[in-house]
C-alpha positions in Angstrom: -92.1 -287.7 -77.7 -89.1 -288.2 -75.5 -88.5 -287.8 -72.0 -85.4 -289.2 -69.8 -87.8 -289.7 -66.6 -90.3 -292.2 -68.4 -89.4 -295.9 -69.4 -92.0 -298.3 -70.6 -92.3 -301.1 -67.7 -92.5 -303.7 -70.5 -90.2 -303.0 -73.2 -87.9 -300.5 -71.5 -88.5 -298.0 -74.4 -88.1 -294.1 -74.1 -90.7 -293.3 -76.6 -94.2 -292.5 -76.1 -97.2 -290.3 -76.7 -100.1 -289.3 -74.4 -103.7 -288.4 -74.9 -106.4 -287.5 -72.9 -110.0 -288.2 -72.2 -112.9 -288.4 -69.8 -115.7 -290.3 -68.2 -118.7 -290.4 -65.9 -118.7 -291.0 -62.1 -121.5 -292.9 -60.5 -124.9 -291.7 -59.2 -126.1 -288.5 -60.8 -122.9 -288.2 -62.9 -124.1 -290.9 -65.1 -127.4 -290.0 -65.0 -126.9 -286.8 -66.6 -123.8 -288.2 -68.4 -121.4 -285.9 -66.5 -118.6 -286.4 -67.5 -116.3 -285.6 -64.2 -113.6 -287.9 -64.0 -110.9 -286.4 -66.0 -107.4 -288.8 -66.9 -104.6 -288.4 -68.9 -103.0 -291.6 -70.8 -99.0 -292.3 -71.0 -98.7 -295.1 -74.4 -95.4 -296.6 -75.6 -95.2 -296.3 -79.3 -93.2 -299.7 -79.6 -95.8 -302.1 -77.8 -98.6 -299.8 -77.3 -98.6 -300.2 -73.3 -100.5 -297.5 -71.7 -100.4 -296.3 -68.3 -103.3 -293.9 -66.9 -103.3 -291.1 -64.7 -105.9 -289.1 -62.7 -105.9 -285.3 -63.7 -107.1 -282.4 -61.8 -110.8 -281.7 -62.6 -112.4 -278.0 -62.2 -115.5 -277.1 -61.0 -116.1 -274.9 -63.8 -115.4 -277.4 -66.7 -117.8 -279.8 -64.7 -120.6 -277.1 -64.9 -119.9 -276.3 -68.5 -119.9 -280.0 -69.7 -123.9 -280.6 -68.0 -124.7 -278.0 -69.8 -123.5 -278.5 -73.2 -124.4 -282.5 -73.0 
């Protein structure tokens, strides 16, 4: 993927891909392995640097990952 407003801080390239995934907080979060921190990964596909971002998390999608852990 291409996008004029994103240049890799390393190598200056225009390329890259993103990807997605989540973790747990602290306290009962990890207890129950709820997974509530949501981010969203930026990765240049020349030298594989990867910058990550903090996305928006629902209260909804929090209720529906307890329960299906």
């Amino acid at each position: 993927m291409q996008h004029s407003n994103w240049e890799c801080p390393k190598c200056k390239n225009f390329e890259y891909e993103t990807g997605q995934f989540a973790a747990t907080g602290g306290g009962w979060t990890k207890i129950f392995d709820i997974q509530n921190k949501k981010f969203t990964t930026v990765t240049c596909t020349r030298c594989r640097y990867t910058e990550i971002y903090k996305a928006e998390t629902s209260t909804l999608g929090n209720v529906f990952d307890f329960f299906t852990n």
